[in-house]
TIMIBA-91299 format. One line per field, with one value per residue (C-alpha): residue number from 1; residue in three letters; x, z, y. Coordinates in Angstrom, 3 decimals, decimal comma. Layout:
<nodes>
pos	NUM|...
code	ALA|...
x	X|...
z	Z|...
y	Y|...
</nodes>
This chain:
<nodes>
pos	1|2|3|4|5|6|7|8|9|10|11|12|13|14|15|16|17|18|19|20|21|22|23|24|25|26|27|28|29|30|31|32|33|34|35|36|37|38|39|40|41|42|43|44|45|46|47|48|49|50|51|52|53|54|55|56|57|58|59|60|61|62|63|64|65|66|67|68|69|70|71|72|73|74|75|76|77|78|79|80|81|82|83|84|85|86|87|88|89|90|91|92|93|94|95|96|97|98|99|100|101|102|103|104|105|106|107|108|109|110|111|112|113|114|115|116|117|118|119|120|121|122|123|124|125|126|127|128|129|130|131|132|133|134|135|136|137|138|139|140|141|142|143|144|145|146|147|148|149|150|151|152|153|154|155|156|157|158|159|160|161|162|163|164|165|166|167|168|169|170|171|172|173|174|175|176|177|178|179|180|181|182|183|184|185|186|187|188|189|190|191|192|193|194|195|196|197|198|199|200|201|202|203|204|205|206|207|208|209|210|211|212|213|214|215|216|217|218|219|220|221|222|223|224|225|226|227
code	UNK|UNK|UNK|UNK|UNK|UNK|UNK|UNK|UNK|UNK|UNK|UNK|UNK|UNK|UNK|UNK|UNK|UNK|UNK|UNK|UNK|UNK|UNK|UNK|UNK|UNK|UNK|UNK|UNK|UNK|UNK|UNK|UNK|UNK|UNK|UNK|UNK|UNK|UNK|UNK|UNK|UNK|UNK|UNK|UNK|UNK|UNK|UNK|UNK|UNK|UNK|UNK|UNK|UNK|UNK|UNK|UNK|UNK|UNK|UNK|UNK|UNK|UNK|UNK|UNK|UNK|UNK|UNK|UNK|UNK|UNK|UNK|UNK|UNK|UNK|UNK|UNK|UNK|UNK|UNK|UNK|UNK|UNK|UNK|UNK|UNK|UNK|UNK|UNK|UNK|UNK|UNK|UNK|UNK|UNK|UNK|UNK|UNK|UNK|UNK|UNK|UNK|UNK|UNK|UNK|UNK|UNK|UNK|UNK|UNK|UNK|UNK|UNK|UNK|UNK|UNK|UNK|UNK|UNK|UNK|UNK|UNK|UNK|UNK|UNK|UNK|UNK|UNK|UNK|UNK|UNK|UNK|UNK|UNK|UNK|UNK|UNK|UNK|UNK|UNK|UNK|UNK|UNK|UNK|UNK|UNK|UNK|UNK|UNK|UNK|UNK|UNK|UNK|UNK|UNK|UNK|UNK|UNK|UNK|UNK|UNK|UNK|UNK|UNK|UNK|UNK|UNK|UNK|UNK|UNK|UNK|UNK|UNK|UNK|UNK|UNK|UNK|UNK|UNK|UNK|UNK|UNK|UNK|UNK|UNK|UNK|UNK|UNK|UNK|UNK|UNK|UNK|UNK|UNK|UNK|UNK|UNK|UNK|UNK|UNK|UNK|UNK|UNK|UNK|UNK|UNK|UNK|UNK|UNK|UNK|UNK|UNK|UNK|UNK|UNK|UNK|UNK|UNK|UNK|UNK|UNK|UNK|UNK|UNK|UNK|UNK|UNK
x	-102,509|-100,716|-101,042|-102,955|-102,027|-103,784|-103,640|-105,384|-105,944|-105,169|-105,395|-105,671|-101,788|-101,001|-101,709|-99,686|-99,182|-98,533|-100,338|-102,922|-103,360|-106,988|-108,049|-110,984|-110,171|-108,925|-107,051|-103,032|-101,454|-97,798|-95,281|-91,818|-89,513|-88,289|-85,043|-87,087|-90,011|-92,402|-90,358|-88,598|-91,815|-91,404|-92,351|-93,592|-96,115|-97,079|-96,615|-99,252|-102,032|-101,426|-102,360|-105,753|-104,937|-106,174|-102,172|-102,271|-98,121|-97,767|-94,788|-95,230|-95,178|-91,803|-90,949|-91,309|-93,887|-95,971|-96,282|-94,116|-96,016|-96,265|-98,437|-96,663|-98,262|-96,409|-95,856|-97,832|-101,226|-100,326|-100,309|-103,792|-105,501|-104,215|-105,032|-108,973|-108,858|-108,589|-110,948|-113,449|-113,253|-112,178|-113,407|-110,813|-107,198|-103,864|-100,807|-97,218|-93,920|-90,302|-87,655|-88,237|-91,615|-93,058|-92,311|-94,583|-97,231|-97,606|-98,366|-101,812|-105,105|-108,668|-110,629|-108,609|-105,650|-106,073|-106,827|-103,586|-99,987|-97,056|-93,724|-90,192|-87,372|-88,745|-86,197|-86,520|-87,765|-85,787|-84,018|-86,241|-89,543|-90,850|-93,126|-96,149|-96,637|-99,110|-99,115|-100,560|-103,019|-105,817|-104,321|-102,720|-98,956|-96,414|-92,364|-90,545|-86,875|-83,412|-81,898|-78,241|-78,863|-76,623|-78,190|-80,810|-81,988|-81,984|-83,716|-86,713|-86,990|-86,752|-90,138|-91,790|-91,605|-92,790|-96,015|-99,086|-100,780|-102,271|-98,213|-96,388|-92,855|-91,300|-87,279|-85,215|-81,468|-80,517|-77,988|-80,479|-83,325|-86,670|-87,859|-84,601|-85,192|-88,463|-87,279|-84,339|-86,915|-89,883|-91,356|-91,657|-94,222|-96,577|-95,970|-97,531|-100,102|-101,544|-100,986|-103,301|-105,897|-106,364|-106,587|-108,131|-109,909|-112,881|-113,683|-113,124|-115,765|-118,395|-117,682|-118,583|-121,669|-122,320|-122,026|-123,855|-126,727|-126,754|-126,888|-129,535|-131,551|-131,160|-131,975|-135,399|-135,653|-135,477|-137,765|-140,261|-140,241|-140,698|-143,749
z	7,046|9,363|9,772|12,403|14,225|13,661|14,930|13,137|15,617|13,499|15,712|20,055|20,569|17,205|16,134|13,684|13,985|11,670|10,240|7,966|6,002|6,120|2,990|1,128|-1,510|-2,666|0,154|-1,042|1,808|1,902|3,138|4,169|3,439|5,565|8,654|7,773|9,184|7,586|7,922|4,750|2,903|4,751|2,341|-0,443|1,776|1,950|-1,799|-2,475|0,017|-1,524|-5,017|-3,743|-1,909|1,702|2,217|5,023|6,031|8,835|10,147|9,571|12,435|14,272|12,920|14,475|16,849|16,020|17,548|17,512|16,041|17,852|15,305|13,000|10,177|7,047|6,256|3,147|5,335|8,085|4,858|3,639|7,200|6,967|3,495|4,342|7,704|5,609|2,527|4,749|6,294|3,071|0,218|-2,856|-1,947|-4,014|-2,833|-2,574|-1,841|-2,685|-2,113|-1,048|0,338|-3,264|-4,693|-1,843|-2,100|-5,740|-5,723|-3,855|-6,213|-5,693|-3,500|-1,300|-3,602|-3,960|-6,896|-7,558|-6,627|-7,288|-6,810|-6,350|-7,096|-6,202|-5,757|-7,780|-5,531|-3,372|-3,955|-4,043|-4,632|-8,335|-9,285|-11,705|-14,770|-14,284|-10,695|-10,441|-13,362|-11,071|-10,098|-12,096|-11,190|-11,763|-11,048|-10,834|-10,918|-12,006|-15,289|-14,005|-10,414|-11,820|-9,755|-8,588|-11,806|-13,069|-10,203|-10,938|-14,651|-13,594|-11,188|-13,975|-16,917|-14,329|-13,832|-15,743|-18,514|-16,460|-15,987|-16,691|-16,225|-15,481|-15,172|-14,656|-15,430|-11,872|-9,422|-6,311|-5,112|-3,136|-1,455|-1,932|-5,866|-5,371|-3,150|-5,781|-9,200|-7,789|-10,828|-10,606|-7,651|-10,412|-12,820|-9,604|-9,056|-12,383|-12,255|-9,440|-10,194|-13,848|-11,784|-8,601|-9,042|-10,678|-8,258|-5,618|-7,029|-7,664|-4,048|-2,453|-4,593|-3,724|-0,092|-0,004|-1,672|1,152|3,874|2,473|2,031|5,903|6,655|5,144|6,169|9,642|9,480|7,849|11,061|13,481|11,188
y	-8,204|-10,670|-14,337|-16,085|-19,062|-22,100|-25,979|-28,956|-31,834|-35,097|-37,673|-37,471|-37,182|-35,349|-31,595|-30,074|-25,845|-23,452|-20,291|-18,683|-16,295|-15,271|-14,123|-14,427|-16,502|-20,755|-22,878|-23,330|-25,402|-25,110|-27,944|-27,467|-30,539|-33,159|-31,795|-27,880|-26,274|-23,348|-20,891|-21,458|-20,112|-17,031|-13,742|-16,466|-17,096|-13,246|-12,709|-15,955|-14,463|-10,952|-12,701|-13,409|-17,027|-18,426|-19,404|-22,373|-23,054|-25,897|-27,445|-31,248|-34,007|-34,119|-30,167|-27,064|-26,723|-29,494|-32,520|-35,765|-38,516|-41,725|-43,422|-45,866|-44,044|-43,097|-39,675|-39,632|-41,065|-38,120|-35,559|-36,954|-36,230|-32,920|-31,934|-34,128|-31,716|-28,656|-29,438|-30,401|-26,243|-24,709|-26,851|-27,991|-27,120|-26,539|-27,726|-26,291|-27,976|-29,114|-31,366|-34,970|-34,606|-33,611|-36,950|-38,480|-36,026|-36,537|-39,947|-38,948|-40,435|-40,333|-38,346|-37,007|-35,634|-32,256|-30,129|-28,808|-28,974|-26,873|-28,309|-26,453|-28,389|-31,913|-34,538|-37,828|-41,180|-42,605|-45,821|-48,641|-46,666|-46,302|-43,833|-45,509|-43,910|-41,159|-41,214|-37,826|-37,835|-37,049|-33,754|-30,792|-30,388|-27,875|-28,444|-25,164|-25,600|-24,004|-25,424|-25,694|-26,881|-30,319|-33,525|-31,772|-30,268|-34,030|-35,362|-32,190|-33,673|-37,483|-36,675|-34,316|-37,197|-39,927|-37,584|-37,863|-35,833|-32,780|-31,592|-28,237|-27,360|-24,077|-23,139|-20,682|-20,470|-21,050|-22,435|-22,589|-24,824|-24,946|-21,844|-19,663|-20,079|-18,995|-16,015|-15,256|-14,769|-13,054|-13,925|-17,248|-16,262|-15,254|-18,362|-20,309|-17,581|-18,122|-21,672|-21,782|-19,379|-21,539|-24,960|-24,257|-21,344|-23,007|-25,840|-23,572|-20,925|-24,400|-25,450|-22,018|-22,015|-25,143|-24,944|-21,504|-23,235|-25,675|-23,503|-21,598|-24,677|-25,790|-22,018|-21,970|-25,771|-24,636|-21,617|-23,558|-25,948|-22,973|-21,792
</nodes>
């Protein structure tokens, strides 16, 4: 199985790029951090999608071979038009990132924050902006990160105790960060994996049913009119 290019048209002057793994199974949609692009999920990206996982990576606005954005926009509003662009295909999503751009995307609430959302070695706010006290609570959230990565190891626990109730942490005795921890303890590829399956599994599975339901309904609907 290889990936297949893909573009999500935000707004008329910005599309994003990146690629999908098509498999039958829950939406994860993976974000690279800010100065990177998605090839630093490369081979994490494989090992999600061979757990069972519709694995979406897209280089953001500005990165890779997406667009540049000319929108005044913040990059948190751009990152809620692409994770409303994919429910609305694929239904609930999970989400998976690190660095800076975690600490933006977990301060998504109400209907359009996603299901889930694993972060890898998220870095703490930056100066000026505060983090409310369960900020995420409306979404599960799990921070991987090493246990002797110094600053940054601090800056993974300062974002994890400023989350809400629905939180789990996982570490590793580790000097790296982001994606190259990941790629260093295999291991931790399977903490996520079951992360996942136990939080987004479910509303995925009630949102296929769901949506099968309605399409059978507008099936008969419409052979009853033809009768």
């Amino acid at each position: 199985m290889e990936p297949l290019a893909i573009e999500i048209k935000i707004a008329e002057e910005l599309v994003v790029r990146g690629q999908e793994w098509p498999v039958q199974g829950p939406p994860v949609v993976m974000f690279h951090d800010h100065g990177d692009d998605l090839d630093c999920w490369q081979g994490t990206d494989r090992l999600l999608a061979d757990r069972g996982f519709r694995v979406i990576s897209l280089d953001l606005p500005n990165h890779g071979l997406s667009d540049d954005c000319v929108q005044e926009d913040s990059m948190l509003e751009t990152l809620v038009e692409i994770i409303k662009n994919v429910s609305e295909v694929w239904g609930p999503i999970g989400l998976c990132s690190y660095g800076s751009i975690s600490s933006e995307l977990c301060q998504m609430r109400g209907p359009d924050a996603p299901i889930t959302h694993v972060m890898v070695s998220p870095r703490a706010p930056a100066a000026g902006v505060s983090l409310r006290a369960g900020s995420g609570d409306e979404m599960s959230q799990l921070v991987v990160a090493a246990t002797n990565d110094g600053e940054r190891s601090e800056e993974a626990r300062l974002l994890f105790d400023s989350l809400g109730a629905k939180k789990l942490w996982a570490s590793v005795a580790a000097t790296r960060h982001g994606p190259s921890l990941i790629k260093s303890h295999d291991h931790l590829v399977d903490d996520m994996a079951v992360f996942l399956r136990r939080t987004l599994v479910p509303p995925h599975l009630k949102w296929t049913a769901a949506t099968h339901e309605k399409a059978a309904g507008e099936f008969l609907d419409a052979e009853s009119e033809r009768e």
